[in-house]
VMD Tcl script that draws the C-alpha trace (Angstrom):
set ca {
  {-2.66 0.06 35.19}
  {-2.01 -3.78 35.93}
  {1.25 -4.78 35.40}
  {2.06 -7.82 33.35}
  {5.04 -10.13 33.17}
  {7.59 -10.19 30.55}
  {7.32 -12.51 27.68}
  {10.43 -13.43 26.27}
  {10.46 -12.94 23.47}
  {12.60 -12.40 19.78}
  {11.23 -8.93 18.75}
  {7.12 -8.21 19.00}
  {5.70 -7.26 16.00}
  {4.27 -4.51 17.50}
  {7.33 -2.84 18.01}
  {8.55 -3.50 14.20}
  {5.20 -2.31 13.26}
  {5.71 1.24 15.95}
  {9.17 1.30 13.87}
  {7.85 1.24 10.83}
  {5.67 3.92 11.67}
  {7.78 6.29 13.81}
  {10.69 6.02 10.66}
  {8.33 7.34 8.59}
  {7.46 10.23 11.15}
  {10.87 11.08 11.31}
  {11.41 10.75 7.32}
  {8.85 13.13 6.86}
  {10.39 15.35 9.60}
  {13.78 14.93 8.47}
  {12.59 15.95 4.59}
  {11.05 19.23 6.61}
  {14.30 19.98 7.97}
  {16.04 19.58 5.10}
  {14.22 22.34 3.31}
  {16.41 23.99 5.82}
  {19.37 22.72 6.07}
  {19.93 20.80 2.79}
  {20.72 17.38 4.67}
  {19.06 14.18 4.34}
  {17.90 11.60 6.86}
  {20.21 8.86 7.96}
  {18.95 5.15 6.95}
  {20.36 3.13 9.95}
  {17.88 5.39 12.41}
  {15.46 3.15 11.48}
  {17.30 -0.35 12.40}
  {18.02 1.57 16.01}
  {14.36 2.99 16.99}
  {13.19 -1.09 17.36}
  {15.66 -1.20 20.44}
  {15.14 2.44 21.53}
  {11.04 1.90 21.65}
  {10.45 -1.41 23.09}
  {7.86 -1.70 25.70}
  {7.38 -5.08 27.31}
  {4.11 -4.22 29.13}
  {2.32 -4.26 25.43}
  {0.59 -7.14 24.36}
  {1.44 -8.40 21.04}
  {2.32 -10.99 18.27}
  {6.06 -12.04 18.53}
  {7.96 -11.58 15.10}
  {8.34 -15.03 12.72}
  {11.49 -13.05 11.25}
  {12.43 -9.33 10.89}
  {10.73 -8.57 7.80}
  {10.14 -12.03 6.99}
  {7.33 -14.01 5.26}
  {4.21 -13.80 7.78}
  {1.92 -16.30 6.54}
  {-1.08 -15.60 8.92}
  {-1.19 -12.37 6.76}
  {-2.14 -13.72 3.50}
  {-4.38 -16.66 5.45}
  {-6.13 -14.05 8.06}
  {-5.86 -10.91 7.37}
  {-6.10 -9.70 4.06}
  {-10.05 -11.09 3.94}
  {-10.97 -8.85 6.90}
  {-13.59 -6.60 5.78}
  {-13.72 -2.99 6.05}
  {-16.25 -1.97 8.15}
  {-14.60 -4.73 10.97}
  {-10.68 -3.49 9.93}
  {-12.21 0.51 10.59}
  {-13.44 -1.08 14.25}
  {-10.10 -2.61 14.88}
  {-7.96 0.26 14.03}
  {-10.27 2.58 16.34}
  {-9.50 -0.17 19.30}
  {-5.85 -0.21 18.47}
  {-5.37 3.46 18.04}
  {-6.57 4.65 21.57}
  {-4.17 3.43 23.69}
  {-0.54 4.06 23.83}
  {-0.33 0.34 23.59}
  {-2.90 -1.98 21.78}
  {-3.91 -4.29 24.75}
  {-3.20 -5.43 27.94}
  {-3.84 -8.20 29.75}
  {-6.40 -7.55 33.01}
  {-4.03 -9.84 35.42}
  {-0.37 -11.67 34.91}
  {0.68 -14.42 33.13}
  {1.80 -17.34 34.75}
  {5.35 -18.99 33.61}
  {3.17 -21.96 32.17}
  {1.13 -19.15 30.78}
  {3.71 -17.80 29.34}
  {5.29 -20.76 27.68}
  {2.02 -21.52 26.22}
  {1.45 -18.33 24.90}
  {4.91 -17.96 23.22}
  {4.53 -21.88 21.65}
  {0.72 -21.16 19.99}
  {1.70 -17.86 18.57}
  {4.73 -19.37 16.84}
  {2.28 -22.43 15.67}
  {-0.09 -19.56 14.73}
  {2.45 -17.47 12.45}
  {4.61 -20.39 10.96}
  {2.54 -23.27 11.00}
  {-1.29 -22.03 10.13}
  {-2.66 -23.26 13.84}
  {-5.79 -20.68 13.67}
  {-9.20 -20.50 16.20}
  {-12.30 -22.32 15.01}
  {-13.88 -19.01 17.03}
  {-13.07 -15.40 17.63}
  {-12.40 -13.63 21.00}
  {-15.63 -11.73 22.29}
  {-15.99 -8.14 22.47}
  {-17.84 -7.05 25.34}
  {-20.42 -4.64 25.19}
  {-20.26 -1.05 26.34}
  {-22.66 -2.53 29.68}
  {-21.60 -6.48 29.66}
  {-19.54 -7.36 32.27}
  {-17.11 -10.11 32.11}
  {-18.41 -13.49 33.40}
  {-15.38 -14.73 34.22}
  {-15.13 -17.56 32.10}
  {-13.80 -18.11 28.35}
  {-11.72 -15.07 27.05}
  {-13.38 -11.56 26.11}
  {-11.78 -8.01 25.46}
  {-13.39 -5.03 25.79}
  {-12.64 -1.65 24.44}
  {-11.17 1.14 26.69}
  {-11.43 4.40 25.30}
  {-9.54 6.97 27.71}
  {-6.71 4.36 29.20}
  {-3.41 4.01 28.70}
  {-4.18 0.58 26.52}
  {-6.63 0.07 23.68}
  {-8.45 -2.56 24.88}
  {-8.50 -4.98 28.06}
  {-8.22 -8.87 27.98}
  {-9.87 -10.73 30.07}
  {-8.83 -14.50 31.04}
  {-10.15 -16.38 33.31}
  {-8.73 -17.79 36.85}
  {-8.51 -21.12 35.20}
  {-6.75 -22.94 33.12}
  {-6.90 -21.20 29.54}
  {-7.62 -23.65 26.66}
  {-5.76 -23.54 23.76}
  {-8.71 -22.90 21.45}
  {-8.89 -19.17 23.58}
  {-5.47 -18.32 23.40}
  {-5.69 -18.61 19.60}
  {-8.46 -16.45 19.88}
  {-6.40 -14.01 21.75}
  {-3.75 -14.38 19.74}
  {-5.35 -14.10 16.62}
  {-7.32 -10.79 17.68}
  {-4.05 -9.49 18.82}
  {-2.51 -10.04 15.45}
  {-5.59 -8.30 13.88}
  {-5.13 -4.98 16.00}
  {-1.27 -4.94 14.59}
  {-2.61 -5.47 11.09}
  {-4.72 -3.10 11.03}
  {-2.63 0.07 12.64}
  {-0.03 -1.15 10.03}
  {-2.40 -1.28 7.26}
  {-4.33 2.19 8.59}
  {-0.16 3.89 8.54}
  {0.02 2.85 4.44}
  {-3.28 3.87 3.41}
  {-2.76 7.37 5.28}
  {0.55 7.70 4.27}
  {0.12 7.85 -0.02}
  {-3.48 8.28 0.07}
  {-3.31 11.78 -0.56}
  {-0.17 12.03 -2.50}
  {-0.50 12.15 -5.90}
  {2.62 9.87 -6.84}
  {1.11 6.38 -5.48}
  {-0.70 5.20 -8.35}
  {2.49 5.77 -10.57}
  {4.87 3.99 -8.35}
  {2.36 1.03 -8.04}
  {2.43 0.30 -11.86}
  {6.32 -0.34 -10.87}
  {6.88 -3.83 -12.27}
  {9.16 -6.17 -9.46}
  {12.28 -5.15 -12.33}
  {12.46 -2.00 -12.13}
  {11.86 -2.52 -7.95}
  {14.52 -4.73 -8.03}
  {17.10 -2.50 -9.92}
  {16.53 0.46 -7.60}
  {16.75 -1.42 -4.72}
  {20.29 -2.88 -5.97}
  {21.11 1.09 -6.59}
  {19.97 2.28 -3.62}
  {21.34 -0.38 -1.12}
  {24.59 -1.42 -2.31}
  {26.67 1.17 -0.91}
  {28.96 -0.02 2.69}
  {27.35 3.20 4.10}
  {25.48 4.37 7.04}
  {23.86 7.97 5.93}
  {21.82 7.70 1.94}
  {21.36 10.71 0.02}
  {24.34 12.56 1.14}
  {24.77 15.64 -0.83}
  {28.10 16.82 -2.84}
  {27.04 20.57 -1.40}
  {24.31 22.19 0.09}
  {21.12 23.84 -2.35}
  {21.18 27.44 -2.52}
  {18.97 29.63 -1.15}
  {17.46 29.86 -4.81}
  {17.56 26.20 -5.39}
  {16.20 25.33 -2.14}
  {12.66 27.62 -2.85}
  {12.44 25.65 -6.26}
  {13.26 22.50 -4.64}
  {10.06 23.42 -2.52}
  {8.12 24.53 -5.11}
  {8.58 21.29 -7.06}
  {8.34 19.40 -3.92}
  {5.21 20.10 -3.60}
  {4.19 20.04 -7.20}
  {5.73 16.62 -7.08}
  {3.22 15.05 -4.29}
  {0.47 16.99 -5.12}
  {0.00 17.14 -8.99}
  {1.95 14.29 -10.11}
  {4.63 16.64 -11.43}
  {7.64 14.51 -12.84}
  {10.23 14.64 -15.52}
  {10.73 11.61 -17.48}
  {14.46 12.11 -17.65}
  {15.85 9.59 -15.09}
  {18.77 10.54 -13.14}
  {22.69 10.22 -14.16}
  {23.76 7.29 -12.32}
  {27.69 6.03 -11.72}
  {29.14 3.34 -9.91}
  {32.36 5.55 -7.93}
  {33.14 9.09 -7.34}
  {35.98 8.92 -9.67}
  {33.30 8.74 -12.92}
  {31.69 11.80 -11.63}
  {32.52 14.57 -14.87}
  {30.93 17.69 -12.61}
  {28.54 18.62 -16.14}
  {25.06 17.18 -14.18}
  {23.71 15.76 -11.43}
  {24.23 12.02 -10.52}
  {24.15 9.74 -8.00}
  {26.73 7.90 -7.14}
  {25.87 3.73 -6.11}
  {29.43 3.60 -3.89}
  {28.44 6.03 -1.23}
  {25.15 6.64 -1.84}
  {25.58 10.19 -2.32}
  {24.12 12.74 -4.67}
  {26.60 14.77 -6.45}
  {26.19 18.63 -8.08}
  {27.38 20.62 -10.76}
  {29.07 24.21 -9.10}
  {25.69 25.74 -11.49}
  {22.33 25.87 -10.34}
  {20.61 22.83 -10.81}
  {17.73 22.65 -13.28}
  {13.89 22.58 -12.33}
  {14.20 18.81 -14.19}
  {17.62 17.17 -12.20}
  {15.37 18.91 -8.92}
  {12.30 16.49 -10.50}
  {14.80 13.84 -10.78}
  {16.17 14.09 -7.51}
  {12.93 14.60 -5.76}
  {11.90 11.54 -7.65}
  {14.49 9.32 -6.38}
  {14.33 10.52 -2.69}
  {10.62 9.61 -3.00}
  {11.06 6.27 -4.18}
  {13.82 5.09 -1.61}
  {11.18 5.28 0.85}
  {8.52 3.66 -1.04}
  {10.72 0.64 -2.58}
  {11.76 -0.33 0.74}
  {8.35 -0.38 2.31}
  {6.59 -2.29 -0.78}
  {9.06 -5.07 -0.68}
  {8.59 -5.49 2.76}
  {4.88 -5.76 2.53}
  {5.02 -8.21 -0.50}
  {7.46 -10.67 1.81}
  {5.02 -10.60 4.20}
  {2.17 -11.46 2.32}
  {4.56 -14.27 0.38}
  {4.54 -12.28 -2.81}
  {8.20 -12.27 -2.81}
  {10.66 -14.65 -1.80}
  {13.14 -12.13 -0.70}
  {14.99 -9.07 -0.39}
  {16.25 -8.25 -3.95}
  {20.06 -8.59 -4.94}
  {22.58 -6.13 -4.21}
  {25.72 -4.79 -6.25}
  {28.94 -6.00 -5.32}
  {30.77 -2.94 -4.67}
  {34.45 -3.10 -4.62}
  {36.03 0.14 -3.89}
}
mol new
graphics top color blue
foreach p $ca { graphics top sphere $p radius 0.5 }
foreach p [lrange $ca 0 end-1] q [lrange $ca 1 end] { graphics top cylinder $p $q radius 0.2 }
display resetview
């Protein structure tokens, strides 16, 4: 495989986007070993896998902000149709990167490269065109910019420049087609993720308020570890916790009792369960919990994932402003 230069640059999206997915992997894997153990997954593991999976041989769109407004999403992507976004994800999904390019940068290559994709994301500088895709027989001419599919290599798909200077019309191209294989590997990991749980359409009727207030409840505490548990389930509770686990994803089982929230350890009364917005941590009565605080705390272990994944999407897209508000905790 053809090595490329570096490209300096802030944080590729592709890597936030790899992040995003492997946390979930790991959430998943984490709520698998729980069943186990009793323990819950540590939040900041998500904040470190960015650093620990960086590759700088990938070709991608740099990052306008972590988690920040991306305007290119609600301009350029959200339009693409399905048939084309099924095509991209195919591309992107072959390769243990998305694309490469088929010979080095230059340092002016570089520069230019890095400028346009920040005019691209920030400032709305988009192709008149769109990069060619080669056909299964076409070979590259050697002029303009194409990319062909590579089914069986270590990348996705293979850009080709030319030996000459590239115009700035074809790097958009590039850069735009680039951005479209991130969006669509992102967009493939959310519709595979709820589409067969039986939650999702619940949780999307969530108005932005009642986002907002779990957010503040979930995110407030000076912590590193969420959902920290008072004591560990007993064997019993830990079958029904299964049971209703699966009831949970799978037939929209849910109690409509919400769970007994305090502020600091010191309010807990040991009657129920509760969770506690200081520490983040779930606390137990010395009894067996019932099968409806098991539905409550399934429920909120479900919806700290979700929250924090559907406010990130609606920044992106400029349908919110901003991370909610947190509490002010002082201890």
């Amino acid at each position: 495989m053809r090595p490329m230069n570096e490209i300096e640059i802030e944080l590729p999206q592709i890597v936030l986007d790899r992040a995003d997915a492997a946390y979930v992997q790991i959430r998943q894997q984490a709520a698998q070993e729980k069943q186990l153990t009793g323990k819950r997954f540590p939040r900041a593991a998500g904040i470190l896998l960015a650093v620990v999976i960086l590759s700088v041989t990938a070709v991608s769109a740099t990052a306008a902000g972590i988690m920040g407004y991306r305007r290119y999403l609600a301009e350029r992507m959200t339009d693409i149709g399905t048939e084309e976004l099924g095509h991209l994800e195919m591309v992107a999904g072959q390769g243990s990167v998305q694309a490469e390019f088929n010979r080095e940068l230059t340092a002016r290559e570089q520069s230019v490269y890095e400028q346009l994709t920040r005019e691209y994301e920030e400032d709305g500088k988009y192709p008149a065109g769109q990069l060619h895709e080669l056909a299964e027989e076409e070979n590259y001419s050697g002029t303009g910019v194409a990319a062909r599919s590579t089914p069986g290599e270590e990348y996705g798909c293979l850009i080709y420049l030319p030996n000459t200077t590239v115009t700035e019309e074809e790097w958009l191209e590039v850069i735009e087609y680039i951005h479209k294989l991130d969006y669509s590997i992102q967009e493939k990991i959310w519709q595979q993720k709820y589409s067969d749980l039986s939650y999702f359409d619940r949780y999307e009727q969530m108005s932005d308020a009642e986002i907002d207030e779990l957010y503040a409840m979930l995110s407030s505490a000076p912590v590193d570890l969420w959902g920290v548990d008072s004591r560990d389930l007993t064997p019993e509770e830990q079958i029904r916790y299964e049971e209703w686990t699966e009831k949970y994803e799978q037939e929209n089982a849910y109690t409509e009792t919400t769970i007994t929230v305090i502020t600091f350890p010191k309010e807990y009364d040991g009657q129920e369960l509760a969770y506690c917005i200081a520490d983040a941590q779930f606390y137990y009565p010395e009894r067996a919990l019932t099968d409806d605080e098991l539905l409550q705390l399934i429920d909120l272990e479900h919806k700290n994932l979700y929250i924090y994944e559907r406010i990130q999407r609606e920044i992106e897209r400029g349908e919110r402003a901003g991370w909610p508000e947190t509490y002010d905790i002082q201890r």
